[in-house]
VMD Tcl script that draws the C-alpha trace (Angstrom):
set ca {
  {0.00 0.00 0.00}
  {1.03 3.47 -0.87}
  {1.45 5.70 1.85}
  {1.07 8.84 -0.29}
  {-2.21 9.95 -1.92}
  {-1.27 9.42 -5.72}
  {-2.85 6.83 -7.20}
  {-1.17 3.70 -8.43}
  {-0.26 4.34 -12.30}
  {0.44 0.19 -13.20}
  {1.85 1.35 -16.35}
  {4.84 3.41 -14.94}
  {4.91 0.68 -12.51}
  {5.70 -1.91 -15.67}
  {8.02 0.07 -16.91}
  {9.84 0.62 -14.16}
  {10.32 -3.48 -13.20}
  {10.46 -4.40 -17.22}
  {14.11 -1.55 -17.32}
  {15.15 -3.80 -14.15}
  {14.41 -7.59 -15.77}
  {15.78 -6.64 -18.58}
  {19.19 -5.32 -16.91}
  {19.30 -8.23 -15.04}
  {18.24 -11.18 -17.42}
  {20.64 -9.55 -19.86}
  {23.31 -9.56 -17.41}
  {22.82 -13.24 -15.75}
  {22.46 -14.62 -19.25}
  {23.91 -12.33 -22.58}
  {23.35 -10.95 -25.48}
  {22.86 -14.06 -27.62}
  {19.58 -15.17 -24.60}
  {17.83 -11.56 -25.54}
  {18.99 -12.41 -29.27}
  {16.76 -15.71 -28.56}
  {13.87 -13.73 -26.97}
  {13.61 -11.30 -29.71}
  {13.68 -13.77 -32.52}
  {11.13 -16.09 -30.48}
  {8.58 -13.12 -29.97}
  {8.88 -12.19 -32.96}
  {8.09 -15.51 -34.73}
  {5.08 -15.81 -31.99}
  {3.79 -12.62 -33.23}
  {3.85 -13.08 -37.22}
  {2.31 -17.02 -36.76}
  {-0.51 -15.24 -34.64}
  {-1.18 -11.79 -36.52}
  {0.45 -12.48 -39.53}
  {4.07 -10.84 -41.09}
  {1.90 -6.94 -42.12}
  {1.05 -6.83 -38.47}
  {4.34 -7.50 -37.46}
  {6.08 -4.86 -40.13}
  {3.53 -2.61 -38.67}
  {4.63 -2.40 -35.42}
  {8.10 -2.64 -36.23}
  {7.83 0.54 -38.23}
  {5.63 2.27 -35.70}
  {8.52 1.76 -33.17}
  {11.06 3.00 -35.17}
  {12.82 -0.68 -35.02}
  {14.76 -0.63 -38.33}
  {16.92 -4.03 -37.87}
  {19.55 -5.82 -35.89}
  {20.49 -3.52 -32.99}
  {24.01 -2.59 -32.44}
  {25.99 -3.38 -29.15}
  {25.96 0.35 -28.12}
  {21.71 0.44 -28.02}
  {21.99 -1.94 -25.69}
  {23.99 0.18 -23.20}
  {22.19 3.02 -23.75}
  {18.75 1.32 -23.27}
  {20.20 -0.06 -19.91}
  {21.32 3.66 -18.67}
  {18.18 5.26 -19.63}
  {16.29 1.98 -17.70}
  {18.35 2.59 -14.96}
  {17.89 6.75 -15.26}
  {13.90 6.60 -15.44}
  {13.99 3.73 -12.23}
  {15.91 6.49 -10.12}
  {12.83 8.76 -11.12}
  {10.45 6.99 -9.93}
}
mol new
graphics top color blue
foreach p $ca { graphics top sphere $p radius 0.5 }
foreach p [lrange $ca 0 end-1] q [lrange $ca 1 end] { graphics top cylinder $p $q radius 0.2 }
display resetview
């Protein structure tokens, strides 16, 4: 229970413990397990919706390919930034 009078926003809340899992899962078990992950939700998604749903998204997010070593860090600091935040 809260001991402020905000409410509980569950999204933030997501966010906030998805940065952390992710820092830690990628940490405990590499590059080439998230590599896995990806691939694996990915091939979930485009048997279920079908491949246009899944270009769809990926261009709505921006995601343009294979991500480089360096988005990785960066995605971890900003995680790690927006979990101080909160």
């Amino acid at each position: 229970m809260q001991s402020d009078s905000r409410p509980f926003d569950r999204s933030a809340h997501c966010q906030r413990i998805g940065a952390h899992g992710g820092a830690v899962t990628a940490a405990r078990y590499g590059s080439a397990h998230m590599r896995a992950i990806g691939k694996a939700g990915a091939q979930a998604t485009i048997r279920k919706h079908g491949l246009p749903f899944f270009k769809g998204i990926t261009k709505a997010k921006g995601w343009t390919g294979p991500r480089r070593r360096d988005d990785l860090a960066i995605d971890l600091m900003l995680g790690r930034y927006l979990a101080e935040l909160s």
